[in-house]
C-alpha positions, 0 to 999 in steps of 0.5 A: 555415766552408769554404777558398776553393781555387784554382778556376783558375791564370792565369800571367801574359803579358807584354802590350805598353800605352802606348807601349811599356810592358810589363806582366804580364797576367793577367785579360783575356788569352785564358787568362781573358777576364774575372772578373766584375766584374774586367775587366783586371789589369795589373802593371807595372814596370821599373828600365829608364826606357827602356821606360816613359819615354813612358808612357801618352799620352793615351787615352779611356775609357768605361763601367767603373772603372780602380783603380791601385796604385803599388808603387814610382816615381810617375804623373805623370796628367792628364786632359781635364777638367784635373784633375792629379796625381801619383800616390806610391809605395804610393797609390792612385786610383779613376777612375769614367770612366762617360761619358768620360774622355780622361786621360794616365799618366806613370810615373816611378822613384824610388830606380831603382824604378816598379812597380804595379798597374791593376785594370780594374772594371766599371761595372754598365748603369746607371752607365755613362753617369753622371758621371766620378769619382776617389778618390785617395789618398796612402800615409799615407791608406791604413791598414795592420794588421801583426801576427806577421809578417803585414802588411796594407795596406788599399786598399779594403774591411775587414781586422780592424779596419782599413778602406780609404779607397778605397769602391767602391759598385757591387761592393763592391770589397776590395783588400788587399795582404799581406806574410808575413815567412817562414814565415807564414800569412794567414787572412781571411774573404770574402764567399761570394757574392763574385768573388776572386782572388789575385795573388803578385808577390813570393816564393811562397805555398802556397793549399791544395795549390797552389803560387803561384809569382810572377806567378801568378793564382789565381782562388778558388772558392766558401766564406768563408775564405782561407788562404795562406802562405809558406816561410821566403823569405816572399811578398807578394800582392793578395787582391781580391774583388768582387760580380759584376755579371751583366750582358753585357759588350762590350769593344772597347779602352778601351770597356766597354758591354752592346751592341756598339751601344753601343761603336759609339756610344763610337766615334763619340763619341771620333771625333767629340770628344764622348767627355767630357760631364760633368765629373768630381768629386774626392776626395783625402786 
């Protein structure tokens, strides 16, 4: 067994979405590009309801897997094939848009609060052209392990003996979200050949000799355990780990392909109003 140490730290921009939205940037910003299979991480929040009350109107994409985390408030979302939601605070969607999805994000407080996470996924070559797909969820699907001042929700993939609702076949996406009580230190054993990072968005935590402070990133190296932890202020931080896809990633905006002939086409399509070709299916629990 040999610790995951911190390979990079990416402290997080402040990047302008929607219309007007701010969020914390992390991945996909010049400082990292991209961490293959992950694409984009964006965390967002405010207790102004003027900054975020015109949301995210509608918008296309194409080719990859958008994952969204709701800490606080709720999402109001709807998309061009008519499916509808309202996304609670502590759930979580999975939306496979592959071919095409035009859909629209409305963020709303609850209790003064609207804070989450969108996790831009890639989609490998093969997948990219398949039928759209969701997985949401509400926050009592989603299973949580607490024990000795450690508490672990489990989003996707396994923690322990609790495993996420949310599946992700492609990469074998996990996503936990963990909360140290103090003076507490978390261990969890990963893949070695899977992509991680960690990402501290409340309090700081220590990963081997690095200090994590809030709004850090930490893009992990190689081995296959992690272990963090906190001062007696305690923190609270996503571990995200994933397969890489290897593949040639062209991005322009909300379009992920291989080529740029590819994005070229996804272009034509939406000008042309032939971006959504298939219909999407639905899980929700």
């Amino acid at each position: 067994m040999s610790n995951r140490s911190v390979e990079k730290l990416v402290h997080a921009r402040a990047v302008t979405e929607g219309a007007g939205v701010t969020a914390h940037r992390t991945i996909g910003t010049p400082a990292l590009p991209n961490l293959d299979p992950f694409l984009m991480l964006d965390h967002f929040g405010s207790d102004n309801p003027d900054e975020y009350i015109a949301g995210f109107p509608d918008h296309p994409h194409r080719g990859f897997i958008t994952f969204t985390y709701m800490l606080d408030g709720h999402m109001l979302h709807q998309d061009s094939m008519g499916n509808k939601g309202d996304l609670k605070s502590g759930g979580a969607q999975w939306m496979k848009a592959a071919s095409g999805v035009i859909h629209s994000e409305m963020p709303q407080q609850s209790a003064g609060l609207m804070r989450g996470f969108q996790l831009w996924i890639n989609l490998p070559a093969s997948e990219k052209m398949t039928a759209p797909a969701y997985q949401e969820f509400s926050p009592e699907a989603i299973p949580v392990s607490s024990g000795d001042g450690v508490t672990v929700k489990v989003l996707a993939g396994r923690y322990a003996d609790v495993t996420g609702p949310i599946k992700d076949p492609h990469t074998d996406v996990q996503y936990l979200d963990v909360t140290l009580d103090g003076a507490r230190t978390f261990t969890h054993t990963l893949y070695s050949n899977r992509q991680a990072f960690v990402y501290v968005f409340e309090g700081e935590a220590t990963l081997e000799d690095y200090g994590l402070p809030k709004h850090t990133l930490a893009v992990l190296g190689t081995g296959d355990t992690v272990r963090i932890s906190a001062s007696g202020g305690g923190a609270r931080f996503i571990l995200v780990s994933g397969r890489p896809i290897g593949e040639p990633i062209e991005q322009y905006g909300p379009f992920v392909m291989n080529s740029q002939a590819e994005i070229q086409q996804a272009m034509a399509d939406y000008r042309d109003g032939e971006l959504v070709q298939r219909k999407a299916t639905v899980t929700a629990a």
